[in-house]
C-alpha positions in Angstrom: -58.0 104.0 -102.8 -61.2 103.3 -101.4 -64.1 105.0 -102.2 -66.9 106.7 -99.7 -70.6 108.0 -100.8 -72.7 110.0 -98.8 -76.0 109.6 -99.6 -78.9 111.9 -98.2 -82.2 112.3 -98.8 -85.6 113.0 -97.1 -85.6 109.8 -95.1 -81.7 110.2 -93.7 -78.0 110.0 -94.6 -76.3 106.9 -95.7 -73.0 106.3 -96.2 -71.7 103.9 -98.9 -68.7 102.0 -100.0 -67.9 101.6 -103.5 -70.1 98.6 -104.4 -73.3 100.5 -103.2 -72.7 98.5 -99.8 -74.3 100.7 -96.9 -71.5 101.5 -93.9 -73.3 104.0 -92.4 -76.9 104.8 -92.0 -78.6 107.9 -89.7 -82.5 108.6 -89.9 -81.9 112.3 -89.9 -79.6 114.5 -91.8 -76.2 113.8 -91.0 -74.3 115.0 -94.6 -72.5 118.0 -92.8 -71.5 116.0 -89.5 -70.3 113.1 -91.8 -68.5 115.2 -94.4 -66.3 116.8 -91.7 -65.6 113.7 -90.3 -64.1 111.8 -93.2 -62.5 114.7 -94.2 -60.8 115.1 -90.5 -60.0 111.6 -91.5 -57.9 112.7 -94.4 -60.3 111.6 -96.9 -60.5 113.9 -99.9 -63.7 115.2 -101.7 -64.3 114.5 -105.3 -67.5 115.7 -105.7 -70.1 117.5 -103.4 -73.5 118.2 -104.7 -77.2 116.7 -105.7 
């Protein structure tokens, strides 16, 4: 299964595929908006946290 990592800090959100490759990337915070969406998507969290 793949894997999804969402990455945010003080300069954005990123989101990243399993070799660190960045998918996604927003200049704001966008963890929330993000995590709701993969999870609408059926994607399942595995860890949640700093």
């Amino acid at each position: 299964m793949a894997t999804r990592v969402i990455v945010t800090t003080e300069t954005g959100t990123e989101v990243l595929d399993e070799e660190d490759e960045v998918l996604e990337s927003y200049p704001d915070d966008q963890h929330e908006p993000t995590l709701a969406r993969f999870l609408a998507q059926g994607w399942e969290v595995e860890e949640d946290g700093p």
